[in-house]
N, C-alpha and C positions, 0 to 999 in steps of 0.2 A: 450394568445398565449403559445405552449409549443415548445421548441427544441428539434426535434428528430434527430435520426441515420437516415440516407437514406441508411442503411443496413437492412440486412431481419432480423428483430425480433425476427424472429421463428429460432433461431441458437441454441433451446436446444434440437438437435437431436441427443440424446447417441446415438454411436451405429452405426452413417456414417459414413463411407469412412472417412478414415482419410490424414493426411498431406502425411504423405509416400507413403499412393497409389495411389496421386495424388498431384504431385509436386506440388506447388504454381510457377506461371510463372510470371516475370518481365510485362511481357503485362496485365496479370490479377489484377496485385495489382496498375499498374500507371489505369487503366481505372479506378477502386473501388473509385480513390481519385481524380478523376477528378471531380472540380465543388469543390471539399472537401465534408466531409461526412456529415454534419450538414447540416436542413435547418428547419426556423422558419415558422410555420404551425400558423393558427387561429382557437382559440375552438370553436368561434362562428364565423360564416360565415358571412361578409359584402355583400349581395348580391340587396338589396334594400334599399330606401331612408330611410325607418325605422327603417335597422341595423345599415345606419349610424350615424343617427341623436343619438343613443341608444351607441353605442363602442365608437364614436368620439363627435365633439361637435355640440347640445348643451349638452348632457346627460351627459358622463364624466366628465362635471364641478360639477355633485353631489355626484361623486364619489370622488372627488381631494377635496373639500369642507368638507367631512365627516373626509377626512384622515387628513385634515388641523387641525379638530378638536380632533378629538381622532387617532392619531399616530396608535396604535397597529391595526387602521383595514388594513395596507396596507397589514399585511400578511391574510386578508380576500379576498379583493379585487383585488389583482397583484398576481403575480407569486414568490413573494418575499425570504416567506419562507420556500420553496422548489428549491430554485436556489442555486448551485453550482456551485461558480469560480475557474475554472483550471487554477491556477496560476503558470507562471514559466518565469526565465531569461531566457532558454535555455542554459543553462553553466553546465548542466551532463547530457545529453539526453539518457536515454538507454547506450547502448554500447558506442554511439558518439562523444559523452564527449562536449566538449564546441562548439555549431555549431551556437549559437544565436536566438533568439525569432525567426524569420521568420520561418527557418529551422526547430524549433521546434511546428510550430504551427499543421504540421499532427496529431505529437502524443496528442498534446492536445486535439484536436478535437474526434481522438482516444478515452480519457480518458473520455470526455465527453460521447461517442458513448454508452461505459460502462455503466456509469450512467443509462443513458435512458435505455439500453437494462434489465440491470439486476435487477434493484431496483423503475424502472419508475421515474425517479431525475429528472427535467433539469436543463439542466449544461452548462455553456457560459466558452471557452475558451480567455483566456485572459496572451497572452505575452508581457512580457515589455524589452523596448529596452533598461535599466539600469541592473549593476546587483548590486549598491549602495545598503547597507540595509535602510538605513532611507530614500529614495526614492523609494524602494519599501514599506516599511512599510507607509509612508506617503500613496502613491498612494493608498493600500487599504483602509485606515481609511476613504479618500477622496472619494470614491465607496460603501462606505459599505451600503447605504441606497439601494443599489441594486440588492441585494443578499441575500441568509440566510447562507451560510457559506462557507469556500473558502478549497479547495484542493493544496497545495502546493505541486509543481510536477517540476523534473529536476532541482534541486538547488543544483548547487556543495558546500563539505562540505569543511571549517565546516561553512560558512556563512549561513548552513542552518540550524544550530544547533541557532544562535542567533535569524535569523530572524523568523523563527517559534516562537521562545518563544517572543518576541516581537508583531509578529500580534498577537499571544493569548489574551498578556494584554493589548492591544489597543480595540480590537475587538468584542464586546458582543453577538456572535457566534463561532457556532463549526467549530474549523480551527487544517489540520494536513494534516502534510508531508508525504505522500505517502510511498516512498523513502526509509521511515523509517519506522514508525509505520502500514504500512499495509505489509511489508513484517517483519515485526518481529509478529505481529498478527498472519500471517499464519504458520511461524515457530514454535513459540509454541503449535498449533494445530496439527503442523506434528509431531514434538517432542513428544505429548502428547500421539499421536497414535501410534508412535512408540515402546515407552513403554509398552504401552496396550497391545500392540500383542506381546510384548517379556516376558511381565511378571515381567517389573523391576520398579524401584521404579524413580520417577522423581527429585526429591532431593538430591536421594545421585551419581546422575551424575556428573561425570568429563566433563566439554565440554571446548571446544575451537574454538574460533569467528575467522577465517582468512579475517582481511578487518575491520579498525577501523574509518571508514568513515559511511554517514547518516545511512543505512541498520545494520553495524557492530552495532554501536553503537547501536541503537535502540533494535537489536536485545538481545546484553547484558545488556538492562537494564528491559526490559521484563521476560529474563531467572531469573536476581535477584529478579524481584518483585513475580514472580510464584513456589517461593522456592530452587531454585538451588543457592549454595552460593559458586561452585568452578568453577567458569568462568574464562578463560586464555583468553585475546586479541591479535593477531595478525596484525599489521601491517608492512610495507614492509622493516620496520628496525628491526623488533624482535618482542619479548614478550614486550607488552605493561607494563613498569612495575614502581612502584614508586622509585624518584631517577635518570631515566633515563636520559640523556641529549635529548632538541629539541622537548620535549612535548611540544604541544600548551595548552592552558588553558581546552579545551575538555577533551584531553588524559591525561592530569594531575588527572581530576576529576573522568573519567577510570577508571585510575590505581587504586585510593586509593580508588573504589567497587569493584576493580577484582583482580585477581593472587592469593588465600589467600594465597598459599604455595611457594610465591616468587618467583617462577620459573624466571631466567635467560635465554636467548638465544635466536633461534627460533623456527621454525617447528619444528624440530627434538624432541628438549626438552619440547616442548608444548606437541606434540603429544604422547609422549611415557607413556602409558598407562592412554592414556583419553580414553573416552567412547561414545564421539559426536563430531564430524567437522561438523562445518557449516562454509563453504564457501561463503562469500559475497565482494569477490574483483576482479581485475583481474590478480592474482596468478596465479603458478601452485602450484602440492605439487605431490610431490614425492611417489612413490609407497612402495619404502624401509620404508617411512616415517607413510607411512598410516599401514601397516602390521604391527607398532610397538602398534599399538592401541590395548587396550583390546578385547576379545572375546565378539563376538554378540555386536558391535561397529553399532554405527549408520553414516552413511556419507551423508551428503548435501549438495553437490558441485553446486551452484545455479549461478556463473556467466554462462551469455549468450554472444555468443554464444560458448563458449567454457567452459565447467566444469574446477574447477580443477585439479579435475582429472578425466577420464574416467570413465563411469558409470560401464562398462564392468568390467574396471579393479577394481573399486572400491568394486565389489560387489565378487570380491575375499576373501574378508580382512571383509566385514560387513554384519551384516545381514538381514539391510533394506537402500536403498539406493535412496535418493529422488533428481531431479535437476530443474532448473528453465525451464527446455524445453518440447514442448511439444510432440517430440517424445522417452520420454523416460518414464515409468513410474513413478508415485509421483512428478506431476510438480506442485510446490510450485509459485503461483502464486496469486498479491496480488490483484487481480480481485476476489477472495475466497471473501476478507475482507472489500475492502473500500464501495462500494455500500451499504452494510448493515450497514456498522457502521454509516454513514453520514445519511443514512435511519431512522436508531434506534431513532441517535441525535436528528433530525430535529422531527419524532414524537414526542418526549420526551421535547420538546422545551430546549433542554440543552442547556447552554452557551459554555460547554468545552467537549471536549471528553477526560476521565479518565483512567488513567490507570484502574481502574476497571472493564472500559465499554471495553476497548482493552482485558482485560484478557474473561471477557463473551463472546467477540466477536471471541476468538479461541475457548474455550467450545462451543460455537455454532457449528462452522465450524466443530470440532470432533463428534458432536452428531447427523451431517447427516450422516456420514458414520459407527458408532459406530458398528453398527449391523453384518457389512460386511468387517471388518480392515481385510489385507491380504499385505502379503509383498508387493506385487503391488499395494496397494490401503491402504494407510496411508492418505489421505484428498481425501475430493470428486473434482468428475473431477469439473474445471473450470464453464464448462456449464451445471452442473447439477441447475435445478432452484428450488432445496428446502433450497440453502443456503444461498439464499440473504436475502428469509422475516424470516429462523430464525438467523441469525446475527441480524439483524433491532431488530426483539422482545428481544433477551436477550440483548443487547446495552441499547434498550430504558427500558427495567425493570431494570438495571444496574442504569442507569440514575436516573429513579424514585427512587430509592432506597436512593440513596445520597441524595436528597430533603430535 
């Protein structure tokens, strides 16, 4: 059996009518999700006594017998290891913030939809009515025979920072928080491109993270393994910094990889003469603020649906300017990154997905549009389809590598 999208497939049409010229309507997106978007198909049709006797019993008992005896052929015989579990509490959904599993079961299904659409995955959404970590962690260990690896999606931080690293070592598959590492995947791919078209070096960038939560963080631990070593944190009490009173044991661990030059304060003192804002909260930031940044400054104001600050006005002050929407250009979007990375893995039969395979898996996403970088066009569009299978191939030769 496989789980598809009951959406139209064929959605890699550059080049239509876009959102703007055709509003999306409240009546058009409740009838999309009527019924929900998933539905479980048969690769071999039951259509006579012969398919059954052959899918069902008695035939299947020589297929349950073989797996009895040698284990590894379920990923021959089932759907095993090419399943992805969309896992989540529902406690940061999007914008929504804590709305609970039911509520969050659209966007799951959603995330599955992805899957299938961009990378050919199937992906079973799975919301839990806890948001305990050792009952979530419990709960997949106790599933894992059903799956090949799991996506953690909507887990407000920082309990998502533990329980990620927990399913990991529980789990002898590839498992990762979306949330995080597939939007910091794509940021350094924008980053990367950024650079490229301006001519500067990636290294000796000043940047600053607004938003020390799943994304933030993710995002600054990316920038430090890809050579940047003056990363500044912001969150909604200041510069993340060692020392501070009301760290949690996260932003403790933060502080003492980032700030090198001890910076004090907030925005103001963060911002004044960095070279990069990436926005990943729901801030605002001041436009006195942003015009203190160096020349030919790059800005990525990625909360939805509001940036933090206007792309208009942002693009006074920078010379490329990317947000998380898709009516503006350079929508940094982490549909770029998880399909291929999860793709890569599962070919590569890896147990973990690595920072190495994360940093291949942004080389990749820059190496579709490499040829064609333009201040509007720092990562390729979302539904371009030469990004999924090469993310997938440089993950899984990432992967091979480590071996």
């Amino acid at each position: 059996m496989t789980v598809t999208s009951t959406e139209d497939n064929t959605a890699h049409r550059i080049g239509e009518p876009t959102i703007a010229d055709h509003p999306i309507t409240d009546e058009e997106i409740f009838l999309a999700h009527v019924g929900g978007k998933l539905s479980v198909e048969l690769r071999s049709p039951i259509q006579t006594q012969r398919d059954l006797s052959v899918a069902y019993t008695p035939g299947v008992a020589q297929v349950s017998r073989a797996i009895d005896t040698e284990a590894e052929l379920v990923n021959k015989y089932t759907w095993t290891d090419r399943l992805v579990a969309v896992v989540s509490d529902g406690s940061a959904v999007l914008g929504l913030g804590d709305i609970g599993p039911r509520a969050s079961l659209p966007v799951m299904e959603g995330k599955s939809a992805l899957f299938r659409t961009f990378a050919g995955l199937n992906s079973i959404p799975i919301v839990l009515d806890t948001k305990d970590p050792d009952e979530i962690v419990e709960t997949l260990v106790r599933l894992r025979p059903s799956f090949g690896a799991v996506n953690l999606e909507d887990i407000s931080a920082p309990r998502c920072f533990e329980i990620e690293r927990r399913v990991i070592e529980a789990l002898d598959c590839p498992v990762m928080h979306d949330d995080q590492h597939g939007t910091a995947i794509v940021v350094l791919a924008a980053l990367k491109g950024a650079v490229r078209l301006l001519d500067r070096g990636l290294t000796d960038l000043r940047v600053v993270i607004s938003g020390a939560g799943a994304a933030g963080v993710a995002c600054a631990n990316i920038l430090l393994a890809s050579g940047i070593s003056d990363v500044v944190v912001l969150d909604s009490k200041g510069i993340v910094s060692e020392g501070r009173d009301g760290l949690n044991e996260f932003k403790e661990d933060l502080a003492a990889r980032t700030n090198p030059r001890g910076l004090l304060g907030g925005a103001a003192e963060a911002l004044a003469g960095a070279d990069v804002f990436i926005g990943v909260s729901a801030g605002t930031i001041d436009e006195s603020v942003i015009a203190s940044m160096n020349d030919d400054a790059i800005i990525f104001a990625l909360s939805n649906p509001d940036p933090e600050i206007h792309p208009e006005i942002a693009a006074k002050h920078a010379a490329v300017v990317a947000t998380g929407r898709s009516d503006f250009p350079n929508q940094i979007n982490n549909v770029l990154a998880f399909p291929g990375v999860f793709a890569g893995a599962l070919d590569a039969g890896a147990t973990r997905i690595t920072e190495s395979m994360k940093l291949a898996a942004a080389e990749a996403i820059l190496s579709v549009v490499a040829e064609d970088l333009a201040v509007d066009k720092i990562v390729p569009s979302p539904l371009d389809p030469r990004v999924a299978p090469a993310v997938a191939a440089a993950v899984a030769a990432a992967a091979n590598a480590e071996d």
